[in-house]
N, C-alpha and C positions, 0 to 999 in steps of 0.2 A: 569113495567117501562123498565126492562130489553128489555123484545117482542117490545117495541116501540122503542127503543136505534136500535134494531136488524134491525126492519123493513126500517129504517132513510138509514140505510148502504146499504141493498139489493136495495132499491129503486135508492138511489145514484147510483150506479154501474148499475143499468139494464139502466137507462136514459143515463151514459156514452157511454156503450156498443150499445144502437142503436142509437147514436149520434141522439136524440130527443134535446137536450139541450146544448149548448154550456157553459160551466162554467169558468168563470176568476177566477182566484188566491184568490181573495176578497173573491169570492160565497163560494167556497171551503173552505175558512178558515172561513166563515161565519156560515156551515152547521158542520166542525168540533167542532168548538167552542160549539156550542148546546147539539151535543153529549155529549160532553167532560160535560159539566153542569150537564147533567139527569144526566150521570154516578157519579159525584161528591152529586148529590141530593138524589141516591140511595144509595152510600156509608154510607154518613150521616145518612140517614133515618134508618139503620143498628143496630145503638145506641139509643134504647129510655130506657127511667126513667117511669117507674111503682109503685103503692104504692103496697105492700101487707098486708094487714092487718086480713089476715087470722090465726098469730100466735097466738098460748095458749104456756102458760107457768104453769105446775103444781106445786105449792109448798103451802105449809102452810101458811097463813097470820099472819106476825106478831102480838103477845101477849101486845106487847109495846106500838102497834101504836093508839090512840084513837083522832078525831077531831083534825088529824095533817092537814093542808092545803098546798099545793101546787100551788103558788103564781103567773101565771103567766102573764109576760110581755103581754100587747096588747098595750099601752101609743106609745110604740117608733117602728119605722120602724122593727119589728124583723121576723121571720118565721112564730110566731102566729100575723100577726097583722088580719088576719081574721077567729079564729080558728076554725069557723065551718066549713071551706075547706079547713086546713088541715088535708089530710087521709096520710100524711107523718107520722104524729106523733102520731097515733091511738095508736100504739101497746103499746108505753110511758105512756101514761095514761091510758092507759086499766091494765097494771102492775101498776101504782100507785094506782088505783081502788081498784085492787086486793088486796091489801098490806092493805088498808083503811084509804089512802089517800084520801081528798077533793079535788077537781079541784075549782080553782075559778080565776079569771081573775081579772089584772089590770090596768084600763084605762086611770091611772091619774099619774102625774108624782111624782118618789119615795120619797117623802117628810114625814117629822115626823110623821105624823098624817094618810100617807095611806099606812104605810108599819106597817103588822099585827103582834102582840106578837105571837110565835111558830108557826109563817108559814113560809115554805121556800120558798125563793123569786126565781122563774126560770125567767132567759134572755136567750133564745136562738136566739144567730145570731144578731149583732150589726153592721150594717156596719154605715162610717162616712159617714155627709150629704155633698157633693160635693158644695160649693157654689165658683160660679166663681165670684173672683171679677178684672178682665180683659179679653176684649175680642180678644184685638189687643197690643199686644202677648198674649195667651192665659194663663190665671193664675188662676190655682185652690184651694181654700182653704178647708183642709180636716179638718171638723171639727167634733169632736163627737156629737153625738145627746144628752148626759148625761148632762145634768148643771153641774156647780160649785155646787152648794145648794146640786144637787142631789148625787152625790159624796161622798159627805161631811156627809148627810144621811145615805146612805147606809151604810159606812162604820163605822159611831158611831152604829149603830144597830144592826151591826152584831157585834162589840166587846160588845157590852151590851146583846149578847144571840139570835143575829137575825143568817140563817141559808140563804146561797146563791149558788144556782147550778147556772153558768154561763158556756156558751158556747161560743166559736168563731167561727170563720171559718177563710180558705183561703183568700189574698187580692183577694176585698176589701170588704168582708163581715162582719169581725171579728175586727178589728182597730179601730171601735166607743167603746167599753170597753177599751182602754188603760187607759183612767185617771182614772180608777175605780182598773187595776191592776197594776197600779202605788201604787194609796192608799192604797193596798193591799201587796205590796211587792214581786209583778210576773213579771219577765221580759218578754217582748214578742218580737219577731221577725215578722212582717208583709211579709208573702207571703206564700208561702207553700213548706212542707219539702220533700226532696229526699235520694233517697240508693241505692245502682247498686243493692242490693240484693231483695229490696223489690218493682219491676217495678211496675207503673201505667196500666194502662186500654190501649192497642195500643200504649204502650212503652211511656205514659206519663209521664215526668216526677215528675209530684206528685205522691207520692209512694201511695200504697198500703200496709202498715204492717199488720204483723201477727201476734203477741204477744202471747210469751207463758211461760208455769215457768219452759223448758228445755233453752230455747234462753233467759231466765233472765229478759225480759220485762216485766214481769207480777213483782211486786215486794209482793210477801205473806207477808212480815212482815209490811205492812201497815195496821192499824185497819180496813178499810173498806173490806180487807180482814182477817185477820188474826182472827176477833173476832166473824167471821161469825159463829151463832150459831146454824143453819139448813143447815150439809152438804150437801143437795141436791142441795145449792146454791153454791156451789164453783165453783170457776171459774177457769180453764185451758187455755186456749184459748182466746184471743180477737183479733177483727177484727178493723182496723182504716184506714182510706181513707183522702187520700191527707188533711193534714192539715197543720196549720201553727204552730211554736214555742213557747213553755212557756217553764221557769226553776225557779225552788226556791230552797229551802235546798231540798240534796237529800232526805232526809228523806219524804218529802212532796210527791213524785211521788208514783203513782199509777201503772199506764202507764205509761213506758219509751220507748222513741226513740231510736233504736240501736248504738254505738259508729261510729259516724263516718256520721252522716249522715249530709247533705249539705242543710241549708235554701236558697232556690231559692227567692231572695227580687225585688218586683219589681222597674222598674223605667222608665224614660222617654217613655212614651207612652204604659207603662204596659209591657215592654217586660224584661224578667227575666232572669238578665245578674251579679247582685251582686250576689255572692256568700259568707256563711259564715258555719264554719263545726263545729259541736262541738260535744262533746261527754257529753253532758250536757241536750239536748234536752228533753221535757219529753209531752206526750200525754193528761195525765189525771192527774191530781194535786190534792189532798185535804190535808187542815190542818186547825188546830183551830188560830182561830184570838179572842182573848181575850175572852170572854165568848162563843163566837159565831164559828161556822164552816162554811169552803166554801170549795166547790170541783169546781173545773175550766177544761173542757175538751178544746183544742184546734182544737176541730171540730164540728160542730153540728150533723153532720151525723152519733157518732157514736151510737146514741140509736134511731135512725130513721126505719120505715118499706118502704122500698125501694127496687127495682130489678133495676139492671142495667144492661140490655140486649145489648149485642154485638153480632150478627150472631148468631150462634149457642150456645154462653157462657151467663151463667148469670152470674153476679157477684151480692152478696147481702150487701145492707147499711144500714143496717149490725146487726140491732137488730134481724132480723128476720133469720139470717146465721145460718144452720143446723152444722154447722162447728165450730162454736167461741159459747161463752158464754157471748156474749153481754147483753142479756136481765136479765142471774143473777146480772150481773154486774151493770147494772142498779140498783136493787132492792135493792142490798147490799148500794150504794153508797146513795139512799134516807134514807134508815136504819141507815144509818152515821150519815148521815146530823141531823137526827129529834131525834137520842136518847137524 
């Protein structure tokens, strides 16, 4: 692309040069503009998203775990709604494999009868269904994809002993769960969060954190840590990528957001202009809800097998990160969930 950008210019310039062609103002701004496009089409092209699912994780399989099932969403618009192509989330389940977890799928909506005694119910990635109901002015009703009924479900099942990893994401991926962590007692912030210390990808601002237990983000005295009972799973390090806001009792975080960090909330036409700061913010959440446990991440990305290539940089999403301890972190947090 670059050689054809190159050739565009020399060719310009030699047709000037032996006044072959006369060019008006127009042509010239016509033949810049094109330039100007590959170059912006190469730049772009600079950033691609790759799965890697080449990772192993060694450790011992839990002695506890027997015909545990891991429940996942296919019913509502989520990450899995076609899970035989996603190789985003290979490594996820290849670790719940491992553990001796069941994979099994659910295609019907979560009502009394098809949510399973001691399987944990996975949702990853819940955006609202966009329905317009004006075209002239344009008015959007953002509504969840979860029923009232389903709601109302879920959340008796899991205080009766049901177990639920949910995930979010960034607006507007992540905002079809709010009435679910409403009923739950999580607040959320819709958009995604920022820190001058922890820059995004090309100075984006959706942060990039790096969680650890020198910088206090990692919190050890949560059970899903603390009661880990095969230290080769400890976790030091976590990796987490542009997400949006949850908080509940401190005591409930897992992953904490740094003091001070700024929810970017979108608004008129998606451009991200409120701002709200708190030192409350938290990444990864789990706590018991009446009989029952939930861990809630405020990203989907963070137990994803992903490269995110910029130039010569990889950046990794992030289970698969030679760097962080995402994928113990994972295994610990199903071990939570299903004891």
């Amino acid at each position: 692309m670059i050689y054809k950008i190159t050739c565009y210019f020399i060719y310009i310039a030699a047709l000037i040069h032996k006044k072959q062609m006369h060019f008006s103002k127009f042509a010239v701004l016509i033949l810049f503009l094109r330039c100007m496009v590959c170059i912006s089409v190469t730049t772009a092209q600079q950033i691609q998203v790759i799965s890697d699912s080449t990772y192993t994780l060694t450790f011992r399989p839990s002695k506890n775990i027997s015909n545990k099932t891991l429940l996942i969403d296919t019913y509502h618009k989520t990450v899995f709604q076609r899970p035989q192509k996603d190789q985003a989330n290979e490594v996820m389940l290849k670790l719940a494999r491992q553990d001796g977890f069941r994979i099994d799928y659910i295609n019907k909506p979560h009502l009394k009868e098809n949510l399973q005694s001691g399987a944990i119910l996975l949702i990853e990635g819940l955006p609202n269904e966009q329905i317009i109901v004006n075209e002239h002015p344009k008015a959007i009703f953002q509504k969840s994809p979860l029923s009232d009924a389903e709601v109302d479900n879920i959340t008796r099942w899991i205080a009766n002993g049901g177990r639920l990893f949910l995930f979010l994401s960034h607006y507007p991926n992540g905002s079809g769960g709010k009435p679910l962590l409403e009923a739950l007692g999580v607040r959320f912030r819709d958009g995604g969060a920022s820190h001058p210390n922890f820059p995004g990808i090309n100075g984006d601002p959706c942060a990039w954190f790096t969680m650890t237990l020198d910088n206090g983000l990692i919190n050890n005295n949560h059970p899903v840590l603390s009661d880990i009972k095969d230290q080769e799973l400890s976790v030091k390090t976590a990796r987490f990528l542009c997400a949006t806001a949850i908080f509940r009792n401190p005591e409930d975080v897992i992953l904490a957001f740094p003091k001070g960090t700024t929810h970017l909330a979108p608004y008129e036409n998606e451009r991200s202009e409120l701002r709200e700061t708190s030192d409350s913010y938290a990444g990864l959440l789990g706590f018991v809800f009446g009989k029952g446990k939930v861990i809630i991440s405020s990203d989907l990305g963070v137990f994803r097998n992903q490269k995110v290539i910029n130039g010569n940089m990889v950046y990794y999403n992030t289970i698969t990160d030679p760097k962080a301890d995402n994928a113990k972190l994972l295994v610990n947090c199903l071990r939570w969930l299903s004891e």
